[in-house]
C-alpha positions as CSV (number, residue, x, y, z in Angstrom):
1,X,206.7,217.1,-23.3
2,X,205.2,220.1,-21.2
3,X,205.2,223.7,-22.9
4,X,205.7,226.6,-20.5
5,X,203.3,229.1,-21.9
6,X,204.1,232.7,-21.3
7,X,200.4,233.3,-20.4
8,X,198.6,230.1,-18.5
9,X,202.2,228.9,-17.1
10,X,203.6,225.0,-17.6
11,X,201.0,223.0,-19.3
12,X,201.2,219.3,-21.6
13,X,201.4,218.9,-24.8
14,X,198.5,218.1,-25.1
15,X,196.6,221.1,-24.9
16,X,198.8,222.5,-27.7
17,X,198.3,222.0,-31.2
18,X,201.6,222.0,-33.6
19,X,201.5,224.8,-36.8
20,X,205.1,223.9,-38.6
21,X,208.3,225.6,-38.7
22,X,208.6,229.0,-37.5
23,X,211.6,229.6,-38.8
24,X,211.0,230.5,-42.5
25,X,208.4,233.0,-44.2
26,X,205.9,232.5,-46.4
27,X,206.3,233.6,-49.7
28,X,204.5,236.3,-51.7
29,X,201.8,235.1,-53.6
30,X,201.6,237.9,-56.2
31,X,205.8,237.8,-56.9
32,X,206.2,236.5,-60.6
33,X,208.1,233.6,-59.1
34,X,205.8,232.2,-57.1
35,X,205.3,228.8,-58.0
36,X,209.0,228.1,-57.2
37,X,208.9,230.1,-54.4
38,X,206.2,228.1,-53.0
39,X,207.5,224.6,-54.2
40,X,211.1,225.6,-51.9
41,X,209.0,226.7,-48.9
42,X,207.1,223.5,-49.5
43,X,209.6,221.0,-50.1
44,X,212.8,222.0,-49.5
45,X,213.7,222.2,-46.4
46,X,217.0,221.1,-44.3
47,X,216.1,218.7,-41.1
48,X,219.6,220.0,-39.6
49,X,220.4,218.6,-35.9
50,X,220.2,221.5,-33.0
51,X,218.0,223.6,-32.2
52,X,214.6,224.4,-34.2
53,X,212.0,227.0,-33.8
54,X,208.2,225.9,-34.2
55,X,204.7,227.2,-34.5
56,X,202.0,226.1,-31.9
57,X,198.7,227.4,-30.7
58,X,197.7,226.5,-27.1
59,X,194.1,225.5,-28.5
60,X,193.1,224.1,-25.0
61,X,194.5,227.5,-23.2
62,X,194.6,230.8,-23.4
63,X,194.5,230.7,-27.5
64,X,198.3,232.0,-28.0
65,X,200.2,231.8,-30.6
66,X,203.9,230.8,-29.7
67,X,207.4,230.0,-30.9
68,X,208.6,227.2,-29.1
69,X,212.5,226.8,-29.4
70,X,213.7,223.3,-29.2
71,X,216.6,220.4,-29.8
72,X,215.5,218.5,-32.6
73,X,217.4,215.4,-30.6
74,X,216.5,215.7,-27.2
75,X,213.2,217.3,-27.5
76,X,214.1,219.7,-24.8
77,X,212.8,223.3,-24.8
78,X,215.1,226.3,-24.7
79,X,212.5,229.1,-24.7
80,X,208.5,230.4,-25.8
81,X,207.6,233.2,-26.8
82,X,204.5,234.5,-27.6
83,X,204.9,234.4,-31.6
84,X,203.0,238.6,-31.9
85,X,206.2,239.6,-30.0
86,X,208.8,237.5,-32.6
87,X,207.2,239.1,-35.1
88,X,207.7,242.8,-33.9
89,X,211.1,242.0,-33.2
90,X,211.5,240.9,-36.6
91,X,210.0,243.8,-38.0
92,X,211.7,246.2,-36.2
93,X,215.2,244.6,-37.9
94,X,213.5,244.7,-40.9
95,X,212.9,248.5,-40.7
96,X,216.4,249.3,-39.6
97,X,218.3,247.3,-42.3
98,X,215.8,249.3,-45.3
């Protein structure tokens, strides 16, 4: 598998390093739920067919942070993106939904 990085270009996977699932948030430490909170984040997640958003740091690169898009079948990769810009996107929803 090869990883187009938005920075350094296509490189292999093996200068990449693999962080988990992008695709869920971690939960507040300080909520009076926590423990459960944690134990879902955990453990309880769905390993549903299509397409999956993950975590990876190009370690042997440029030292990026990106979320790789992916089919969990095929292996094939829809899209990077460096992971500071998902976030602003995501936080700029978050500000117009409050």
């Amino acid at each position: 598998m090869r990883i187009n990085c938005p920075c350094c270009g296509e490189r292999g996977l093996d200068e990449f390093v693999y962080h988990g699932d992008a695709s869920v948030t971690r939960p507040d430490a300080l909520a009076p739920d926590a423990m459960n909170d944690f134990v879902k984040y955990v453990y309880e997640r769905t390993n549903t067919p299509g397409l999956h958003r993950e975590l990876w740091f190009h370690a042997a690169g440029c030292h990026a942070w990106l979320v790789v898009t992916r089919g969990i079948a095929t292996h094939a990769i829809t899209s990077v993106e460096l992971a500071r810009e998902v976030a602003r996107k995501r936080d700029l929803v978050t500000e117009e939904n409050a």
